[in-house]
C-alpha positions in Angstrom: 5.0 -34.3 -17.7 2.9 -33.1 -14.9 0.7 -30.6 -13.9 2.7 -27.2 -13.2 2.2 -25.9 -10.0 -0.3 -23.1 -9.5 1.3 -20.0 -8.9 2.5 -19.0 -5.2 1.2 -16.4 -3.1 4.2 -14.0 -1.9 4.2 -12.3 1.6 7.5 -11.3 2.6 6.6 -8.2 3.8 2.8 -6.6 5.0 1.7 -5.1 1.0 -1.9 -3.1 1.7 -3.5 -1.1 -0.7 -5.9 1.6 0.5 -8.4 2.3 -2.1 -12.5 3.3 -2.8 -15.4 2.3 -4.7 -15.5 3.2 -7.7 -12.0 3.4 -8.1 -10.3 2.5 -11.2 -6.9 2.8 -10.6 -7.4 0.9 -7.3 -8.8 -1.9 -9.4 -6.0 -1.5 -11.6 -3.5 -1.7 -8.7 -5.2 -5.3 -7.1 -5.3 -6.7 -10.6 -1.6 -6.0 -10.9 -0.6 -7.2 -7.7 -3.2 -10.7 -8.2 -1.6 -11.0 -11.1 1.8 -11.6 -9.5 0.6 -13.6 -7.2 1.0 -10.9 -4.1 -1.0 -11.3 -1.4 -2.3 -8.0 0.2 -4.6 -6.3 2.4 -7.1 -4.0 1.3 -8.4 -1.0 3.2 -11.3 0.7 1.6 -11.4 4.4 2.5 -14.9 4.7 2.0 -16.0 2.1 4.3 -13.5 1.8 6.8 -12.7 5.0 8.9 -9.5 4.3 10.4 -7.9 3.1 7.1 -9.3 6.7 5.9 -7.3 8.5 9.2 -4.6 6.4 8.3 -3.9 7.8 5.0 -4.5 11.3 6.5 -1.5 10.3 8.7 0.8 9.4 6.1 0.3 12.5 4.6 -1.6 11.3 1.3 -5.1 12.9 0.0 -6.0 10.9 -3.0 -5.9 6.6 -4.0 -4.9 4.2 -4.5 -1.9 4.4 -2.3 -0.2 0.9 -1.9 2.2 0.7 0.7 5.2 -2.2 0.3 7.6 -2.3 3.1 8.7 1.3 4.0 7.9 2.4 0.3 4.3 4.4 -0.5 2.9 4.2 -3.9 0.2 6.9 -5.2 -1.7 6.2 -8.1 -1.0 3.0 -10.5 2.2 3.0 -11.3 3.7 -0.3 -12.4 7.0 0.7 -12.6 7.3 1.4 -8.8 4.9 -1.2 -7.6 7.6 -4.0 -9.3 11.1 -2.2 -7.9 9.2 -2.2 -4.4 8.0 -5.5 -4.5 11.6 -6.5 -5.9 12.7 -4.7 -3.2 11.3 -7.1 -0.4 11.9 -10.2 -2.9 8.4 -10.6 -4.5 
């Protein structure tokens, strides 16, 4: 038998997860989405002022928020981060 295959990055749609230092529900939401093998972009709030006015614009005040497809996600919640990312076929 051979070596199974490393597991494969998914990016069917943009996933980015807008997060903090010190953050450990943002941790919790990278870990879960490495873990699956999604790729995604980071913005870090505290280090990146646009991402920060970004957030502002969507309306949210608090992170992690991870945005999949036309779906936003506050907070760590597993449930919703695997129907959105079932959603656009991760």
């Amino acid at each position: 038998m051979g070596a199974r295959p490393a597991k494969q990055e998914h990016l069917l749609e943009e996933v980015v997860v807008y997060s903090g230092i010190h953050c450990a529900p943002c941790d919790a939401v990278k870990a879960y989405l490495k873990e699956k093998g999604v790729h995604y972009t980071e913005k870090n709030i505290n280090t990146d002022k646009a991402a920060r006015q970004e957030l502002r614009d969507m309306g949210m005040t608090s992170i992690p928020v991870t945005v999949i497809g036309n779906e936003r996600i506050q907070g760590f919640e597993k449930d919703r981060l695997e129907a959105a990312l079932a959603k656009v076929g991760a």
